[in-house]
VEXBA-38779 format. One record per residue (C-alpha): residue number from 0; residue in one letter; x negated, y negated, z. Coordinates in steps of 0.1 Angstrom, whole numbers. Example, Ala and Ser with C-alpha at 12.3 -4.5 7.8 and 13.67 -1.06 7.14 Angstrom:
<recs>
num->0&residuo->a&u->-123&v->45&w->78 $
num->1&residuo->s&u->-137&v->11&w->71 $
</recs>
This chain:
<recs>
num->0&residuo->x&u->-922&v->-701&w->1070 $
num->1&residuo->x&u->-891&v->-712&w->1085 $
num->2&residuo->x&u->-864&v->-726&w->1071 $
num->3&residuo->x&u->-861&v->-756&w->1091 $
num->4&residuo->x&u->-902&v->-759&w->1084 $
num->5&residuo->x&u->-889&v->-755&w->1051 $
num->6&residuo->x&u->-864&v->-783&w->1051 $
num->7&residuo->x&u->-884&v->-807&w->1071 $
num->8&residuo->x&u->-910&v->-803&w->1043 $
num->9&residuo->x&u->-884&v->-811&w->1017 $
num->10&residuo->x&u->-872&v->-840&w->1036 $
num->11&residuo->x&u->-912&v->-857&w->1039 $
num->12&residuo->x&u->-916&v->-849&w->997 $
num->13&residuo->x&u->-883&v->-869&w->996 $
num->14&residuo->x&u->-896&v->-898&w->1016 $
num->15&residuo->x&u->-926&v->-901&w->998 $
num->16&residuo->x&u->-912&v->-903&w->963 $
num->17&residuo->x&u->-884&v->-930&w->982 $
num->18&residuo->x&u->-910&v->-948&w->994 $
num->19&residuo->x&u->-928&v->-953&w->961 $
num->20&residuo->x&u->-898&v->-955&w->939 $
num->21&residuo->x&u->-888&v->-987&w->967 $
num->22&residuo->x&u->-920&v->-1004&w->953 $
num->23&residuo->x&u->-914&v->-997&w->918 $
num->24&residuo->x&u->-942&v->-971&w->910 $
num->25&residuo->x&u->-936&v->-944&w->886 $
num->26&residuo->x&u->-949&v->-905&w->892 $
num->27&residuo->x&u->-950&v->-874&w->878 $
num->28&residuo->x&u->-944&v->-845&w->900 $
num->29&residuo->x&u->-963&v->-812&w->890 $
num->30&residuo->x&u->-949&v->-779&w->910 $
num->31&residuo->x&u->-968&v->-750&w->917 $
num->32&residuo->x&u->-974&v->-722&w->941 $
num->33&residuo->x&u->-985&v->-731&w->977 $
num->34&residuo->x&u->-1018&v->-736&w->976 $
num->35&residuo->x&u->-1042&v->-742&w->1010 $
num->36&residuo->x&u->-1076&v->-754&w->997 $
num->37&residuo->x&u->-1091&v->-771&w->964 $
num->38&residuo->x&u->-1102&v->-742&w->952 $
num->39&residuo->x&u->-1070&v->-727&w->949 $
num->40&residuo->x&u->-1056&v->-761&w->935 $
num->41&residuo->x&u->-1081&v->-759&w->908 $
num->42&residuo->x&u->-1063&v->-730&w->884 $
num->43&residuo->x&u->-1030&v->-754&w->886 $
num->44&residuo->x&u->-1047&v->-788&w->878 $
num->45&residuo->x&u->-1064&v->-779&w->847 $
num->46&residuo->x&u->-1033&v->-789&w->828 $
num->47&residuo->x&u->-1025&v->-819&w->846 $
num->48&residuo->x&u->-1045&v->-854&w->835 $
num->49&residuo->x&u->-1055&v->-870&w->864 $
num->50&residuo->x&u->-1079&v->-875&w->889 $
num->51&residuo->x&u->-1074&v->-850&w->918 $
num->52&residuo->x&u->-1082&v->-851&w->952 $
num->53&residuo->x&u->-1094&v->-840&w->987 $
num->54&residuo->x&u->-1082&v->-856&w->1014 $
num->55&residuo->x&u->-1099&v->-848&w->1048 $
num->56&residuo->x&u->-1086&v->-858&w->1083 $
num->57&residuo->x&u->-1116&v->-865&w->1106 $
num->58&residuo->x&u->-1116&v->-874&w->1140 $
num->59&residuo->x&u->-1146&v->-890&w->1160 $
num->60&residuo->x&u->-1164&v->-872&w->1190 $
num->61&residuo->x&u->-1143&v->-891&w->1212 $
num->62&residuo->x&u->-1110&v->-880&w->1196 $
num->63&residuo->x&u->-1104&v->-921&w->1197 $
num->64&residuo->x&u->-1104&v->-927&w->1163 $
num->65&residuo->x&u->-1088&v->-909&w->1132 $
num->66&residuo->x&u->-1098&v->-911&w->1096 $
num->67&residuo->x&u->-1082&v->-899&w->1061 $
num->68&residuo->x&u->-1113&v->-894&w->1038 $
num->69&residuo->x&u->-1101&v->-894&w->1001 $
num->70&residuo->x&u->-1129&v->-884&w->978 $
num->71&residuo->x&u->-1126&v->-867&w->941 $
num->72&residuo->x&u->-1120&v->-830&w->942 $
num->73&residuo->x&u->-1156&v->-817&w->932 $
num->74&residuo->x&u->-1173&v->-837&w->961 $
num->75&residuo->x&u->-1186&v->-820&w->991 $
num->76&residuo->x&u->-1185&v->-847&w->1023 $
num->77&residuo->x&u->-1215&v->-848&w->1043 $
num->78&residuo->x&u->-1196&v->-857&w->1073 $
num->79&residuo->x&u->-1229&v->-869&w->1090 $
num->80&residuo->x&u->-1240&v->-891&w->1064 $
num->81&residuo->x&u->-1201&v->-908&w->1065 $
num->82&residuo->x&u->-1205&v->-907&w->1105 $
num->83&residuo->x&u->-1236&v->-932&w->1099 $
num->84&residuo->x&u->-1220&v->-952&w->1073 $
num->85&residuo->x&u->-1187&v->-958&w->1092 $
num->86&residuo->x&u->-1213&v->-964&w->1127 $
num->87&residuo->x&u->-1189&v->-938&w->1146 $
num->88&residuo->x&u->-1199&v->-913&w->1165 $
num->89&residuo->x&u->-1199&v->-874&w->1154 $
num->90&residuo->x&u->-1173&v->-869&w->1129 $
num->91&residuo->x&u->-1154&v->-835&w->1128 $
num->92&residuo->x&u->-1120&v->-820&w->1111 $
num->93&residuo->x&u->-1094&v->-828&w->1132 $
num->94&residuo->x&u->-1068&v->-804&w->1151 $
num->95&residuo->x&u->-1039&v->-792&w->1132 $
num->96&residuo->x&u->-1016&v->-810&w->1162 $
num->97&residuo->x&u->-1035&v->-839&w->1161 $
num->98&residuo->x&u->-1033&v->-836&w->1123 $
num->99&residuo->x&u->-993&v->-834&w->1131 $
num->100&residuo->x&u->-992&v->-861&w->1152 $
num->101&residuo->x&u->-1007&v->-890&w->1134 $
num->102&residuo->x&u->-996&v->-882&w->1096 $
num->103&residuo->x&u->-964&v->-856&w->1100 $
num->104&residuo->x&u->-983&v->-829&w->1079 $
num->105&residuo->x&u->-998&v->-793&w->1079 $
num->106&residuo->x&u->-1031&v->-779&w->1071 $
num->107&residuo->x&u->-1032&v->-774&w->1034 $
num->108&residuo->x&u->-1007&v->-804&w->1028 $
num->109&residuo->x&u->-1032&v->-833&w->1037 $
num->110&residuo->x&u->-1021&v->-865&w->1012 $
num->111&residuo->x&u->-1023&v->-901&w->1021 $
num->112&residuo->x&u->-987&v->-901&w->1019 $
num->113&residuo->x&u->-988&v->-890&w->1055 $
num->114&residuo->x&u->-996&v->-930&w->1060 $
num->115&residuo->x&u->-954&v->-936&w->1055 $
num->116&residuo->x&u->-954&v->-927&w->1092 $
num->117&residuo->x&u->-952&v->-949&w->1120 $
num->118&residuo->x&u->-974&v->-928&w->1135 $
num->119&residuo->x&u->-1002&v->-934&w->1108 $
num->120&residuo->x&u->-1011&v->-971&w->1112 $
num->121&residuo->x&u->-1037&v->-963&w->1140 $
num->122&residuo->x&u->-1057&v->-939&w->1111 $
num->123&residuo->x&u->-1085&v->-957&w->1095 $
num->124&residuo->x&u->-1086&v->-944&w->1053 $
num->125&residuo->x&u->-1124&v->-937&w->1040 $
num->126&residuo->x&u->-1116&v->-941&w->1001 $
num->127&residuo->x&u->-1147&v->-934&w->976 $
num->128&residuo->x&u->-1151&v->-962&w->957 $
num->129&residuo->x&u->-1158&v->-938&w->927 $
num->130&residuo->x&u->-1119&v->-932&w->927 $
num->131&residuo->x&u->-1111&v->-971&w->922 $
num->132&residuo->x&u->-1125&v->-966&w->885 $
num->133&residuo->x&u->-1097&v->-940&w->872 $
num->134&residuo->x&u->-1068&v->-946&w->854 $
num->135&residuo->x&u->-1044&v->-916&w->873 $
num->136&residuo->x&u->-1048&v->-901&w->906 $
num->137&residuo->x&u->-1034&v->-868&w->923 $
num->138&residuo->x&u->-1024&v->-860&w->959 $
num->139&residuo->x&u->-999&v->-839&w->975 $
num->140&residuo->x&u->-966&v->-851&w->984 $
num->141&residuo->x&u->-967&v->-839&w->1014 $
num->142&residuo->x&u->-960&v->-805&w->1007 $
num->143&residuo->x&u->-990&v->-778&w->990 $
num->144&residuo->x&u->-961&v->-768&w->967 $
num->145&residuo->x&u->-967&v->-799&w->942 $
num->146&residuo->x&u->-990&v->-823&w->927 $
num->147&residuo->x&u->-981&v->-856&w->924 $
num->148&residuo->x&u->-996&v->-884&w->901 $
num->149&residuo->x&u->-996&v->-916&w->896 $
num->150&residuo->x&u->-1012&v->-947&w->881 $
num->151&residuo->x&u->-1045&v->-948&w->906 $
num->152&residuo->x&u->-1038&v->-987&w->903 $
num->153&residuo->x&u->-1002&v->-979&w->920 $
num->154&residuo->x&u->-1016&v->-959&w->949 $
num->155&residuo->x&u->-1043&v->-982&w->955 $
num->156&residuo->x&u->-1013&v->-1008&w->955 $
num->157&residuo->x&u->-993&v->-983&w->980 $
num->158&residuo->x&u->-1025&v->-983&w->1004 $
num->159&residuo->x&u->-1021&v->-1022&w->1005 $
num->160&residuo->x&u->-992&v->-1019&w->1017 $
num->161&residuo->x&u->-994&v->-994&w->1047 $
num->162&residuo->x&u->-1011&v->-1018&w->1070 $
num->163&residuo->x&u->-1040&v->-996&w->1079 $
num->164&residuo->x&u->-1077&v->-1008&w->1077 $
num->165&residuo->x&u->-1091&v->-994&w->1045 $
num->166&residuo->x&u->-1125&v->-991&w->1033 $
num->167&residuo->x&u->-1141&v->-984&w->1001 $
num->168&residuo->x&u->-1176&v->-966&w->1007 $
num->169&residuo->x&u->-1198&v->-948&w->983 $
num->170&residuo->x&u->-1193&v->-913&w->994 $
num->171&residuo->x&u->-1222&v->-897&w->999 $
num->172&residuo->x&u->-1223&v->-858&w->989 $
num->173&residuo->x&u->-1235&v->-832&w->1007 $
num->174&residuo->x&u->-1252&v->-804&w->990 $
</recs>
């Protein structure tokens, strides 16, 4: 990795915990080795209480619309099944530029903190409504080198106040 990868990385972990420290939320941060996919998440999380997370970025056949689908960790999407609940088109994981584009952030780093960005607003979040019943919640902060949580009241108070359009489905889980 580059070091100016490295610093812009620093600089969007920074932003986020601004951002939230600006509306007054508390967070823990939990550091850890980079780490690409839940499964190698899993060994760090054990000793952190919280909620954890996927977070997909999903694009429609068209490429015209862009949704962040934040489920719990052990769920497996069945992107078709969301495709006919959201009445969109095909759904599929979007393109790391694309992914770049719209939230600022890397394969591996996907976090609903990418929504600080202007460039965000036009991305519709998918959130399970199984999440709404926890009392903590863990994402990235934008980097795969961390785990952040917080109170899942706070980030559901953060969503509120990105502007985007925000639905609470029951995920459905593929096998």
């Amino acid at each position: 990795m580059s070091d100016k990868v490295s610093q812009e990385m620093a600089a969007s972990e920074r932003e986020v915990y601004e951002v939230l420290a600006g509306l007054g939320m508390s967070f823990t941060r939990h550091p850890h080795p980079p780490v690409f996919t839940v499964e190698e998440a899993e060994r760090y999380w054990a000793e952190i209480p919280a909620t954890h997370c996927k977070n997909l970025f999903l694009r429609n056949a068209r490429g015209s619309r862009h949704y962040l689908v934040i489920l719990g960790h052990s769920k497996r999407a069945d992107l078709r099944a969301l495709s006919a609940l959201l009445g969109d088109d095909k759904l599929s994981f979007a393109s790391p530029d694309r992914l770049m584009r719209f939230l600022r952030l890397t394969p591996g780093a996907v976090s609903p903190f990418g929504l600080i960005h202007e460039s965000a607003r036009e991305v519709i979040v998918v959130l399970d409504a199984d999440l709404a019943g926890t009392e903590r919640i863990g994402f990235h902060p934008n980097v795969n080198t961390a785990t952040m949580t917080l109170l899942t009241a706070d980030f559901l108070r953060f969503l509120d106040t990105r502007g985007n359009i925000v639905r609470r489905l029951a995920m459905p889980a593929g096998e």
